[in-house]
Rosetta silent file (secondary structure, phi, psi, omega in degrees, C-alpha in Angstrom):
SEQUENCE: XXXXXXXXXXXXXXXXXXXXXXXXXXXXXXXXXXXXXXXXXXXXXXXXXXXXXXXXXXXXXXXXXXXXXXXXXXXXXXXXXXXXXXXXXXXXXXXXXXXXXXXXXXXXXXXXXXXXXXXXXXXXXXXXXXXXXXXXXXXXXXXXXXXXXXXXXXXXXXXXXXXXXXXXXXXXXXXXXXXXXXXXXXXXXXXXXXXXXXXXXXXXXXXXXXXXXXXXXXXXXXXXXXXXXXXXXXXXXXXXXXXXXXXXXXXXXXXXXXXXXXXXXXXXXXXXXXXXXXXXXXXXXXXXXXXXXXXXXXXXXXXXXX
SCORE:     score description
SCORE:     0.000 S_00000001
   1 L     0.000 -165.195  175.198    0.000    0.000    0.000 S_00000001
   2 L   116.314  173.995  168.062    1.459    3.623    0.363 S_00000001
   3 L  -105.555  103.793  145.362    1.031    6.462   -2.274 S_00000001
   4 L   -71.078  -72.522 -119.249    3.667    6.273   -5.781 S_00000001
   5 L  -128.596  148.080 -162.750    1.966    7.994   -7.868 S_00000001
   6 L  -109.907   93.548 -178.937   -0.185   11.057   -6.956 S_00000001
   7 L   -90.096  170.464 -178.868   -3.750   11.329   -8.112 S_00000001
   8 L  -112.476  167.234 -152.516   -7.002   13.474   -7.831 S_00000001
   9 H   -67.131  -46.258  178.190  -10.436   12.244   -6.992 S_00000001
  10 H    -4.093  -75.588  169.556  -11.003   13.612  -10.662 S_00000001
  11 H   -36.597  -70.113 -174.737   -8.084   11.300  -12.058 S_00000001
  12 H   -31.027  -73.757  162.222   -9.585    8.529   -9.535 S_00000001
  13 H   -33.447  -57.528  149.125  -12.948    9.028  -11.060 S_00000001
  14 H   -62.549  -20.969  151.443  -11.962    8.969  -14.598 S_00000001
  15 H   -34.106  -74.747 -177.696   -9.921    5.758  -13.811 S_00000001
  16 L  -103.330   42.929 -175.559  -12.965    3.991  -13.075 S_00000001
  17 L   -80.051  -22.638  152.174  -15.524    5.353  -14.882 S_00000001
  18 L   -53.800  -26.816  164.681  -16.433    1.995  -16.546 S_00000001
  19 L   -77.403   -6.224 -165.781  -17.729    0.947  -13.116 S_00000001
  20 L    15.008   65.848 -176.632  -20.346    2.922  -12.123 S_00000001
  21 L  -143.428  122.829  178.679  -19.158    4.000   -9.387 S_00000001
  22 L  -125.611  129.482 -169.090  -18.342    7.484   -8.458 S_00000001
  23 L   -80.819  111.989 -177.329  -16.058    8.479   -5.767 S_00000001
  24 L   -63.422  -42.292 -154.979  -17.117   12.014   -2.808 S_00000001
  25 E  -147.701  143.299 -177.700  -13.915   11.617   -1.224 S_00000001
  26 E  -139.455  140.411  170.595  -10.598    9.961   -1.592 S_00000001
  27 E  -104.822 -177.795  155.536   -7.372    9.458    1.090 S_00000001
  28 E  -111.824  155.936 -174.432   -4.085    8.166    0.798 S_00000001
  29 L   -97.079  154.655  167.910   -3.289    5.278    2.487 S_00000001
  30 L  -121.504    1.524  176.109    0.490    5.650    4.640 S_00000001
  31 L   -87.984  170.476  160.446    1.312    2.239    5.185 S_00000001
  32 L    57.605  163.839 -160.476    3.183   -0.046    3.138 S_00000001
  33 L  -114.087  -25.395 -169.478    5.598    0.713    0.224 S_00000001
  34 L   -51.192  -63.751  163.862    4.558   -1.322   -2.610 S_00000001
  35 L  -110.245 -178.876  139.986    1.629    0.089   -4.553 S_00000001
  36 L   -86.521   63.929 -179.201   -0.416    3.165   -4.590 S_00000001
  37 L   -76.903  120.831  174.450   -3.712    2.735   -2.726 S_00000001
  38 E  -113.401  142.195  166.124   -6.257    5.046   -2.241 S_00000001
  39 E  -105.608  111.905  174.005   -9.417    4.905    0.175 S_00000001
  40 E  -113.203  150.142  156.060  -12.442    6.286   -1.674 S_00000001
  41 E  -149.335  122.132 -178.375  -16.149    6.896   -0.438 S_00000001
  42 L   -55.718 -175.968 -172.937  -18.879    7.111   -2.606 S_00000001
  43 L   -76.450   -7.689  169.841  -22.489    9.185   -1.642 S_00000001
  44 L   -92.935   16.511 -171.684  -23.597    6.432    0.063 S_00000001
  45 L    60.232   30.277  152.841  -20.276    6.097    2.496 S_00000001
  46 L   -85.079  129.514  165.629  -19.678    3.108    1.175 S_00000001
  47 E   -23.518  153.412  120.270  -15.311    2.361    1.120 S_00000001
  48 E  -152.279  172.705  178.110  -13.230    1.123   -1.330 S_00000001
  49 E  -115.315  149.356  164.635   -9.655    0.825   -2.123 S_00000001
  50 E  -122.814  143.363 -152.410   -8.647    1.629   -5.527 S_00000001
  51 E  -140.344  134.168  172.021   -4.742    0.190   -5.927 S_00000001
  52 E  -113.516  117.205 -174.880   -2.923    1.086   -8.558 S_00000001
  53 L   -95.167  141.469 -155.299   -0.219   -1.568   -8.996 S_00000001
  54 L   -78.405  -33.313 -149.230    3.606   -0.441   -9.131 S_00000001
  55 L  -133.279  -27.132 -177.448    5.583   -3.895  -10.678 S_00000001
  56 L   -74.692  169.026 -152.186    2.442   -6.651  -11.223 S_00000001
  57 L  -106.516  172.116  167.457    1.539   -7.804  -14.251 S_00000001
  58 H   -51.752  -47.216 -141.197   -2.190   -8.441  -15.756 S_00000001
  59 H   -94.238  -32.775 -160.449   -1.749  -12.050  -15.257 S_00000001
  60 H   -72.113  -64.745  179.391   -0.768  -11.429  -11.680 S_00000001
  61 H   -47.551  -38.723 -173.648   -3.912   -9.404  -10.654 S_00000001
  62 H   -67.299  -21.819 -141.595   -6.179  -11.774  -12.448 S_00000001
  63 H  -103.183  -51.749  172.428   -4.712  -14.456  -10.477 S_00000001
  64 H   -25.804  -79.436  175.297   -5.356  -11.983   -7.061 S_00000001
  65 H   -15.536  -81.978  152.907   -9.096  -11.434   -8.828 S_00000001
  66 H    28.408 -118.307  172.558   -8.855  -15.355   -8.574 S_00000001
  67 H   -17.390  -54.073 -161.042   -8.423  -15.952   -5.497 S_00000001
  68 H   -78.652  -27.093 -154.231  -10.907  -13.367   -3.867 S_00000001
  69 H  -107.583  -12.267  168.941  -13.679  -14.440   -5.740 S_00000001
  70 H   -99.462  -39.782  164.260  -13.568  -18.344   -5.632 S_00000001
  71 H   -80.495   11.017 -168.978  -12.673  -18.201   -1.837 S_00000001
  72 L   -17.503  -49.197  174.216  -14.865  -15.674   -0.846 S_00000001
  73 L   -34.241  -28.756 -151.312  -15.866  -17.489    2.343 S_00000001
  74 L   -85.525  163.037  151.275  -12.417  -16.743    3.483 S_00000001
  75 L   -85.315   86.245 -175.571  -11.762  -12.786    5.046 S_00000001
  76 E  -145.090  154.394  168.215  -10.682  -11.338    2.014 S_00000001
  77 L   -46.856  109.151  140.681  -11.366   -8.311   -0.145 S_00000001
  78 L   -11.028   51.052 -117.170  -14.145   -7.862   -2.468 S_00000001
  79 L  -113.190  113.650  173.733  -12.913   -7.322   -6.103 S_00000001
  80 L   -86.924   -8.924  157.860  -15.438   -4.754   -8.561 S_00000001
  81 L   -65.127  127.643  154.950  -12.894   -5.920  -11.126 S_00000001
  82 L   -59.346   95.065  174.631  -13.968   -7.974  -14.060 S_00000001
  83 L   -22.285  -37.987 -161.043  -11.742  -10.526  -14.738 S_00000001
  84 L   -86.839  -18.540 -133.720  -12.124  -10.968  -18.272 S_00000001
  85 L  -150.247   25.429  160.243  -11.899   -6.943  -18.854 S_00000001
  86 L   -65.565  126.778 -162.659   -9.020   -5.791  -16.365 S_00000001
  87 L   -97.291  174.881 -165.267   -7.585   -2.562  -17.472 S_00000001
  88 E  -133.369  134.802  153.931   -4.154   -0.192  -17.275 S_00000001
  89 E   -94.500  147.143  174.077   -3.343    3.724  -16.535 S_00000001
  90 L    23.734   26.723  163.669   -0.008    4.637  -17.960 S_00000001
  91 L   116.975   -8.448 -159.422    1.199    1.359  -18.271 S_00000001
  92 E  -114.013  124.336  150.614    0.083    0.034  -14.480 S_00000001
  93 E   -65.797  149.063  166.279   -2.517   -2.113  -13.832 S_00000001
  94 E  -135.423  163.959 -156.809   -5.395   -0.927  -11.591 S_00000001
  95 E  -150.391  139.505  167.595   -8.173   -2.809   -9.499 S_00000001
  96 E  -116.059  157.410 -165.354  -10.572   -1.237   -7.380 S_00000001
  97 E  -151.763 -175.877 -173.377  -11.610   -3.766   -4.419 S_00000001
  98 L   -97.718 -173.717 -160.005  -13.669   -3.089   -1.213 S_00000001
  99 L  -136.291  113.046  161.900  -12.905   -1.620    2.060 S_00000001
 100 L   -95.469   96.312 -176.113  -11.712   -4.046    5.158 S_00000001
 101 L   -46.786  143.940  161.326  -12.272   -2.251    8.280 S_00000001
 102 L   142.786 -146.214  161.393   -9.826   -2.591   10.917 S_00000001
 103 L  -154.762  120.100  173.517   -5.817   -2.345   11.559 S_00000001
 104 L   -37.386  155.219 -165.406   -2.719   -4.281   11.171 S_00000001
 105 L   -98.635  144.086  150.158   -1.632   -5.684   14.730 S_00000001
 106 L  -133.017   10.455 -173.400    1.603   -4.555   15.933 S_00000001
 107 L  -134.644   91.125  176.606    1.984   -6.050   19.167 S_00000001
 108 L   -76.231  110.395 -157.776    1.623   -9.726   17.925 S_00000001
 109 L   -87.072  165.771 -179.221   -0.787  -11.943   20.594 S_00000001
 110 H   -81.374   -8.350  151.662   -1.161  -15.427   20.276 S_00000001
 111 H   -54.654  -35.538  170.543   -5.238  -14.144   19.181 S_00000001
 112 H   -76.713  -38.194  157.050   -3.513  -13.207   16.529 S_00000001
 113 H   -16.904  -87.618 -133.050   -1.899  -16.481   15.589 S_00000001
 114 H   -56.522  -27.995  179.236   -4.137  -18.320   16.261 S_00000001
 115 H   -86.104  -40.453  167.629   -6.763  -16.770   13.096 S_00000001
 116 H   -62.414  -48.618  137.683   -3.709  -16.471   10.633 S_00000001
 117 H     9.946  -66.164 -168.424   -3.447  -20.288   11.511 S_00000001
 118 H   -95.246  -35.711  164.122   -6.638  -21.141   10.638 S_00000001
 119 H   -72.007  -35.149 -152.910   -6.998  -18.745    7.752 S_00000001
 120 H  -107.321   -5.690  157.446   -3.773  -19.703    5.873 S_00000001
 121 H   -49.935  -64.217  172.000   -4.957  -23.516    6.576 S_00000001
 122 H   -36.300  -62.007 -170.660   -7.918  -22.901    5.096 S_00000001
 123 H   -65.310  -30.516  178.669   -6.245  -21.218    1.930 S_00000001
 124 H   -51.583  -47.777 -172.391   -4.001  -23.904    1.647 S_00000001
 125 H   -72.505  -77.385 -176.851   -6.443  -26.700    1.743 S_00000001
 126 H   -37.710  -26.965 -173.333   -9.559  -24.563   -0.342 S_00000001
 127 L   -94.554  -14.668 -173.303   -6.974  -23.362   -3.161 S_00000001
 128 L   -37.958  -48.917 -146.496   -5.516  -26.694   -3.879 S_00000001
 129 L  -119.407  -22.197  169.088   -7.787  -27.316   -7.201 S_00000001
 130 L   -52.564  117.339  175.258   -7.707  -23.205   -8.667 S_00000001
 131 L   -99.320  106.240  160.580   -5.627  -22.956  -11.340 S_00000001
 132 L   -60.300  135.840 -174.698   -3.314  -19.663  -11.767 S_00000001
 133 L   -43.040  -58.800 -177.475   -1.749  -17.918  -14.658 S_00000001
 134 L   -31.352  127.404 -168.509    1.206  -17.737  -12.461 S_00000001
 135 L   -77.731  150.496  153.260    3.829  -19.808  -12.670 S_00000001
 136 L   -66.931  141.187 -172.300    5.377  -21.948  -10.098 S_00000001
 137 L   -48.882  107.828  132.942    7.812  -20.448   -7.501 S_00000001
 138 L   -32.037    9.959 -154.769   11.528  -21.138   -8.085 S_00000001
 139 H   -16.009  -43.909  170.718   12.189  -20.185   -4.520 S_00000001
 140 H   -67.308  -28.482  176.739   15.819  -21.460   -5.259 S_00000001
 141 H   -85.760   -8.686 -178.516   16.561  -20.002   -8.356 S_00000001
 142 H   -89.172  -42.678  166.186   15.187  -16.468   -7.287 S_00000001
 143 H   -38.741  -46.960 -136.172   17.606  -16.970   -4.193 S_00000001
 144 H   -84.867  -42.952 -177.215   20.398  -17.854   -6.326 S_00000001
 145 H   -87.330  -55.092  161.618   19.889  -14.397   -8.348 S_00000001
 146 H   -42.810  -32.843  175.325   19.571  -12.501   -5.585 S_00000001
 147 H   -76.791  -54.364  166.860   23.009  -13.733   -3.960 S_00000001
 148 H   -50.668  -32.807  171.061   24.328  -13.081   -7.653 S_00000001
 149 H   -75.541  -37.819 -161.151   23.260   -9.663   -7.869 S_00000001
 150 H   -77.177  -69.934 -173.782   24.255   -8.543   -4.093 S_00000001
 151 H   -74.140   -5.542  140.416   27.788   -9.965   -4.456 S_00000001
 152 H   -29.015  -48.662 -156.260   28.484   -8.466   -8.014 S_00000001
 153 L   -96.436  138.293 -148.349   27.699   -4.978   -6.619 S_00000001
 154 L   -62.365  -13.387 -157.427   30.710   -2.913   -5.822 S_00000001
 155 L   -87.027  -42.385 -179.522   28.152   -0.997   -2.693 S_00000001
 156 L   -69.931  119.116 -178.893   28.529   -4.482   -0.568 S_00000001
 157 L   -32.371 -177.293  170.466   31.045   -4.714    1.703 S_00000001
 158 L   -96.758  -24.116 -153.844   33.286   -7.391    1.453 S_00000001
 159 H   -88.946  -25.384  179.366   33.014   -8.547    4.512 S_00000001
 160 H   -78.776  -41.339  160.449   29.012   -9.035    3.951 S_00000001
 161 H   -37.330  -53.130 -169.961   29.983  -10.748    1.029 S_00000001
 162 H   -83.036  -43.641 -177.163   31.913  -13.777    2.634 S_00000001
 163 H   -34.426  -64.117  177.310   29.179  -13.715    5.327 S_00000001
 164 H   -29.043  -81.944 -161.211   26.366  -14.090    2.547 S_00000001
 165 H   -41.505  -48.166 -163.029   28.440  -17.130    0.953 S_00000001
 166 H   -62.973  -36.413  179.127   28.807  -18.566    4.224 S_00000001
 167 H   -78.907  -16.218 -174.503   25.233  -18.573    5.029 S_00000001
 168 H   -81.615  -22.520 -167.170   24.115  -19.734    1.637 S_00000001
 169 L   -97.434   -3.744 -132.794   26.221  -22.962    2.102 S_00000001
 170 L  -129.148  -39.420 -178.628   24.242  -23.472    5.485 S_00000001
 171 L  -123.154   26.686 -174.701   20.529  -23.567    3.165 S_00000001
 172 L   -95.133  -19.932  161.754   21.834  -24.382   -0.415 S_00000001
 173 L   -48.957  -49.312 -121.008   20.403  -27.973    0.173 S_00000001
 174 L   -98.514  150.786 -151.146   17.174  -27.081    1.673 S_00000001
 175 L  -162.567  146.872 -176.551   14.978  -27.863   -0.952 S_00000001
 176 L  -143.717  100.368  162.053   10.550  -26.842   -1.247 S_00000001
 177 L   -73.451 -178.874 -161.989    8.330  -28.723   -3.543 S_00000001
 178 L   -80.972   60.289 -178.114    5.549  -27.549   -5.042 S_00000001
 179 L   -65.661  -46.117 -168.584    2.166  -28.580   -2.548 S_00000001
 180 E  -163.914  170.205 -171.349   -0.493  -25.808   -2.684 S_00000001
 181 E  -100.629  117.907  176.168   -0.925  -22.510   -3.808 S_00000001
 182 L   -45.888  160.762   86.044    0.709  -20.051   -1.359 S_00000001
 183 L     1.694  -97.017  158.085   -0.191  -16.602    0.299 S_00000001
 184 L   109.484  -13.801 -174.369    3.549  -15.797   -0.803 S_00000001
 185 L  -158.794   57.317 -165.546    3.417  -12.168    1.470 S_00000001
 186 L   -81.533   54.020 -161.903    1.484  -13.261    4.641 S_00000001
 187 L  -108.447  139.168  177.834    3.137  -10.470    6.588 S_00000001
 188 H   -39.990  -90.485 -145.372    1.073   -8.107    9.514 S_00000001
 189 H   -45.733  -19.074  174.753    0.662   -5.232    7.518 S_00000001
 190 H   -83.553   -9.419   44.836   -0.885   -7.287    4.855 S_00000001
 191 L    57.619  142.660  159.145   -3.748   -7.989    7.648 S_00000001
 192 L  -141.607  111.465  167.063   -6.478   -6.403    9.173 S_00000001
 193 E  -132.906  133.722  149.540   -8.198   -6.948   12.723 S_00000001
 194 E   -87.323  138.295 -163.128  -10.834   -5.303   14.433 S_00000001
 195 L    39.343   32.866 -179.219  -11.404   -5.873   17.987 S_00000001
 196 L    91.069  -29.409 -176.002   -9.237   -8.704   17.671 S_00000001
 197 E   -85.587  141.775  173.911  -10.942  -10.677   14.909 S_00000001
 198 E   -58.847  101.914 -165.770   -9.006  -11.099   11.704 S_00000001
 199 L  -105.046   -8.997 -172.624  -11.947   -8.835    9.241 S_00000001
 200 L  -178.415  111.655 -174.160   -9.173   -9.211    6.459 S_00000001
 201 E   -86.947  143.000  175.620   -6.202  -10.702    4.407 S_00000001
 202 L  -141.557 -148.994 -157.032   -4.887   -8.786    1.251 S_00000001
 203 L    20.570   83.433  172.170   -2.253   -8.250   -1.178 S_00000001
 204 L  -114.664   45.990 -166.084   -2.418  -11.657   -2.936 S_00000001
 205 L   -70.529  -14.752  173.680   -0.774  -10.863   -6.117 S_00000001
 206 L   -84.316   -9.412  174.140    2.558  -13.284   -5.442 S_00000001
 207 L   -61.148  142.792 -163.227    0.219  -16.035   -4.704 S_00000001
 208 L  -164.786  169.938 -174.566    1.236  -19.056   -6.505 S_00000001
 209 E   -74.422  118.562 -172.683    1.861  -22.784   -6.713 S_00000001
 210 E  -167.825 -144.379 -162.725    4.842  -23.165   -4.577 S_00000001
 211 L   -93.612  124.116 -176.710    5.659  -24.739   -0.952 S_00000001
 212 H   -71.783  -11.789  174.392    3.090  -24.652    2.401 S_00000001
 213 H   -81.553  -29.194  176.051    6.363  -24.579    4.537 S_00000001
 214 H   -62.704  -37.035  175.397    7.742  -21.668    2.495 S_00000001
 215 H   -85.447  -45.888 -168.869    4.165  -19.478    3.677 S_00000001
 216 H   -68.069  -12.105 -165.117    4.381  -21.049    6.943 S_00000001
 217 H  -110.031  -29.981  168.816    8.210  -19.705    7.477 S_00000001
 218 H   -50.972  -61.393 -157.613    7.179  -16.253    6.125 S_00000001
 219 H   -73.833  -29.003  152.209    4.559  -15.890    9.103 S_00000001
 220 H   -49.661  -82.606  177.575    6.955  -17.412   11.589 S_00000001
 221 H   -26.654  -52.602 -153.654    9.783  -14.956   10.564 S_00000001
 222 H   -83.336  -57.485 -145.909    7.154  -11.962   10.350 S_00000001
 223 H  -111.862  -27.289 -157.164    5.108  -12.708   13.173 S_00000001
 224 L  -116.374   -9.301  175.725    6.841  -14.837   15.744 S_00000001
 225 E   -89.459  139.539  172.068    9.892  -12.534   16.656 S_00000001
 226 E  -129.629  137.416  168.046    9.483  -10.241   19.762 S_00000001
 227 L    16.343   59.229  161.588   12.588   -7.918   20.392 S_00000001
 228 L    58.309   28.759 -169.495   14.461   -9.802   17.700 S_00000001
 229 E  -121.034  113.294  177.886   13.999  -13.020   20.368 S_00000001
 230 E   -83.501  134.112  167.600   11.517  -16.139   18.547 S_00000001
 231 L   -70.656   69.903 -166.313    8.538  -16.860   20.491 S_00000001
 232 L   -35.626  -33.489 -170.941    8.470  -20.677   20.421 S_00000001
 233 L   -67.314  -30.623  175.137    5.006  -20.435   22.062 S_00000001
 234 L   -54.830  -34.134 -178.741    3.675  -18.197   18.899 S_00000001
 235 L  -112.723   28.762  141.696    4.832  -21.076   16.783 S_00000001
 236 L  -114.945  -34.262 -159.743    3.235  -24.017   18.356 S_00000001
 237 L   -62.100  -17.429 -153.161    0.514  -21.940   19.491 S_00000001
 238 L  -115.304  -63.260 -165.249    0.091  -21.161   15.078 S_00000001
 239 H   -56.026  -55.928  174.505    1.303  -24.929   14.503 S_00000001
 240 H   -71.048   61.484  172.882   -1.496  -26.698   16.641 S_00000001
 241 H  -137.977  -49.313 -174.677   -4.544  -24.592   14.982 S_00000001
 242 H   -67.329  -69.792 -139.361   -2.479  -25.239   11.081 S_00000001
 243 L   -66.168  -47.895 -175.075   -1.856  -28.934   12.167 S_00000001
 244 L   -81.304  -21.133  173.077   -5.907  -29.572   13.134 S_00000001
 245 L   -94.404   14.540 -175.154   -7.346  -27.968    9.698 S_00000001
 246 L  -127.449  -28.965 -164.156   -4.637  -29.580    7.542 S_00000001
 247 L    41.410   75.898  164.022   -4.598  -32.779    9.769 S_00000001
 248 L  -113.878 -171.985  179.766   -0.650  -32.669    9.567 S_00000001
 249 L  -160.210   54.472  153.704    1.907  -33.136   12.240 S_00000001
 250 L   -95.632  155.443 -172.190    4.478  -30.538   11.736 S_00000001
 251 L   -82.508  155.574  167.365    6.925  -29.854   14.051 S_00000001
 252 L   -86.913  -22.631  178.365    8.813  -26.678   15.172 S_00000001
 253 L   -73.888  -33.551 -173.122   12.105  -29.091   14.844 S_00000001
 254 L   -72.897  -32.730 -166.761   10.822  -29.731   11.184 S_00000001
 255 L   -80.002  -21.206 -155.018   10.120  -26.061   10.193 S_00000001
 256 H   -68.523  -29.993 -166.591   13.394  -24.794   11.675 S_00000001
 257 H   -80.237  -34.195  179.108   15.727  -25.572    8.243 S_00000001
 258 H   -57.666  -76.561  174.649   12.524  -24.030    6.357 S_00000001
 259 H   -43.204  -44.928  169.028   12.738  -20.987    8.343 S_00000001
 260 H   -43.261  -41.621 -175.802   16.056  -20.853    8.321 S_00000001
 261 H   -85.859  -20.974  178.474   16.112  -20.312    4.779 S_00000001
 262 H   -82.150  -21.822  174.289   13.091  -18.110    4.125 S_00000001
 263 H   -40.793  -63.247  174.824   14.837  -15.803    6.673 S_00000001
 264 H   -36.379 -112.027  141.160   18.100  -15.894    4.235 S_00000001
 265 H    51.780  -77.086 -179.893   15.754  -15.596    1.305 S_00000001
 266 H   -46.000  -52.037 -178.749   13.990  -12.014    2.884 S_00000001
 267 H   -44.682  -39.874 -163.324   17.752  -10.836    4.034 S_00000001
 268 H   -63.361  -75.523 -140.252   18.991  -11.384    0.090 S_00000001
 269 H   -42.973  -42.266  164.704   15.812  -10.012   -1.030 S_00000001
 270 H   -82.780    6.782 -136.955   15.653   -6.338    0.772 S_00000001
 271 H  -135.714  -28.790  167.800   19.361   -6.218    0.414 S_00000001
 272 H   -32.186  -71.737 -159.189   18.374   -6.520   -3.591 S_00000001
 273 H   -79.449  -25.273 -176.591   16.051   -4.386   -3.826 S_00000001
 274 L   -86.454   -4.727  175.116   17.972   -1.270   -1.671 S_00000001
 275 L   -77.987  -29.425  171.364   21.249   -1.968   -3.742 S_00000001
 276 L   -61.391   -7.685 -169.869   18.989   -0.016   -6.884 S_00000001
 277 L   -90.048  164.014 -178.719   18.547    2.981   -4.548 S_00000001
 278 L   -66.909  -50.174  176.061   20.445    6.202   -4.601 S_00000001
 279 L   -92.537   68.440 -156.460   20.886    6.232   -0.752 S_00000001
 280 L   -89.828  156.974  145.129   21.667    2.584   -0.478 S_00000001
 281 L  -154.802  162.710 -159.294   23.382    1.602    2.827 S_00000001
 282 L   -87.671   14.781 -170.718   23.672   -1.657    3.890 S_00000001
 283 L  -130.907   11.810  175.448   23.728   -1.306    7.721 S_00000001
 284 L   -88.562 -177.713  161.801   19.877    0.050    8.229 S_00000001
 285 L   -60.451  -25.602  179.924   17.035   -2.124    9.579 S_00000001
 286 L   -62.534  -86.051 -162.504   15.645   -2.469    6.753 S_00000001
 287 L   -75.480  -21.762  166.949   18.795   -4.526    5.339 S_00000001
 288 L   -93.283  -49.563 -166.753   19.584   -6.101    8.781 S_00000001
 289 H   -36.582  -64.909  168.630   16.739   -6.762   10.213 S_00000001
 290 H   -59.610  -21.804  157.328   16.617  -10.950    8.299 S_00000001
 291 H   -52.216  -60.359  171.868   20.456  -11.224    8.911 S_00000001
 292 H   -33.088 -102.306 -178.339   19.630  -10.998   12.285 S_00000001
 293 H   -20.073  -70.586 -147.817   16.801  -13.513   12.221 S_00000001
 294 H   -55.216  -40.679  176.695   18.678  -15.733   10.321 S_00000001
 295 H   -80.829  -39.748 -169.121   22.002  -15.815   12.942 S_00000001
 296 H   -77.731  -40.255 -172.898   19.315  -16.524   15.847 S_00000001
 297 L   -76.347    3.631 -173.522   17.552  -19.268   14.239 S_00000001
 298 L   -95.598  -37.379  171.864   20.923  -21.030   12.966 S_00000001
 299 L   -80.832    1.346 -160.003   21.422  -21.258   16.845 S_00000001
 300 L  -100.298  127.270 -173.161   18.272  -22.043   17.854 S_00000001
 301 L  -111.337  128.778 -172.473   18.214  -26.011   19.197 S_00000001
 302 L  -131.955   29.890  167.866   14.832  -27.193   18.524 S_00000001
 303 L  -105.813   22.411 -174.357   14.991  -30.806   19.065 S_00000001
 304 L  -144.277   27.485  158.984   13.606  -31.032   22.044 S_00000001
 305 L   -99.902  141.022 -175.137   10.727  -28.937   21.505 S_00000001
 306 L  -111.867    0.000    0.000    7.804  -31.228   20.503 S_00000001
């Protein structure tokens, strides 16, 4: 979410004009970095978001479009896009969708879990037989190019360099097959709860066919660290809820090489994307923050957790 690109309700209005729907009032959204999302409300107060997307393709949104409208059941976003007939400003796709009351959590309770649990169960199981434009997830081969681009570029230390290799020889094994079709960006901010109840999951334009351990180590990483310290109880407390809709029996000892790696995986990944920037430096939070993770959970003895 966030504002790129800066429009008027006018603009907004002409945008969607095909919809018949006309917008009184429009905000900017301030979270998130990704797209450009606007909160509009028509004369009858009713919400919506209209998202202008920065890097996804047509195929990608349809696949979103997808999603919301064959799981509906699920707490997800409303889509007034037409599948067959999704459209572009300057070159961008745009989607207008509905308005999920509420706020991302930032002080992550085991209430909180416990509904991402059972929703990302759900999607796992319910999504199984939808087929997406999208291709399946390389996870390894996107790693592989990220670690190639970061150690090319003359802005990384050296010393960040040898780390990188060194940690890369530590997951270069680890291996994800293909199970169900992922979430792919299950992170709080992509979330909404009111009063405590989950009213809404979004951004699912990276969903794809790819690994349920890959989504499950995202929401561990994302969700399960308190003052950079993992809350084993957050992640049984999230495993027995996934484990009773999926009728599985994973472990926190099993997930740990999984985690381990989607940590790496995030670290390459913002460490990528901030080597294109003018002010890159390689020592914020931003850019640490999955290093970090990554050095606790390589230390973290988890065989004697059941």
């Amino acid at each position: 979410m966030g504002i790129k690109v800066k429009l008027s309700k006018k603009q907004i209005n002409n945008i969607i004009k095909d919809y018949d729907i006309v917008l009184e009032k429009i905000f900017e959204t301030k979270d998130g970095i990704s797209d450009t999302t606007y909160i509009g409300i028509d004369k009858n107060n009713t919400k919506y978001i209209f998202k202008l997307y920065e890097k996804s393709s047509i195929y990608e949104v349809r696949n979103e479009i997808t999603l919301l409208n064959t799981l509906s059941y699920l707490p997800l976003a409303k889509s007034y896009t037409n599948i067959e007939n999704i459209k572009m400003y300057n070159s961008k796709v745009f989607a207008l969708y509905s308005y999920i009351q509420g706020s991302s959590p930032v002080l992550i309770q085991s209430s909180h879990i416990v509904q991402i649990a059972k929703f990302i169960s759900i999607f796992h199981q319910k999504s199984k037989n939808i087929i997406l434009a999208n291709k399946a997830m390389n996870i390894s081969q996107i790693l592989k190019t990220y670690l190639k681009n970061i150690i090319q570029h003359q802005n990384i230390s050296v010393k960040l360099k040898y780390d990188l290799l060194a940690y890369n020889l530590k997951v270069h094994n680890i291996s994800f097959e293909n199970n169900c079709i992922i979430h792919g960006d299950l992170f709080p901010d992509n979330t909404k709860f009111n009063e405590g109840v989950l009213t809404g999951v979004f951004d699912l334009s990276q969903a794809c066919k790819s690994s349920r351990y890959f989504d499950i180590a995202i929401i561990i990483n994302s969700w399960c660290f308190k003052n950079d310290i993992l809350e084993l109880k957050l992640i049984q407390d999230f495993l027995d809820v996934y484990n009773t809709y999926s009728n599985l029996n994973i472990t926190i000892d099993f997930l740990k090489k999984y985690i381990l790696y989607t940590a790496f995986f995030y670290a390459l990944k913002r460490l990528n994307n901030s080597i294109k920037l003018i002010n890159f430096n390689q020592n914020t939070y931003e850019n640490t923050e999955y290093l970090l993770k990554f050095k606790y959970i390589d230390k973290l003895n988890t065989r004697n957790i059941l």
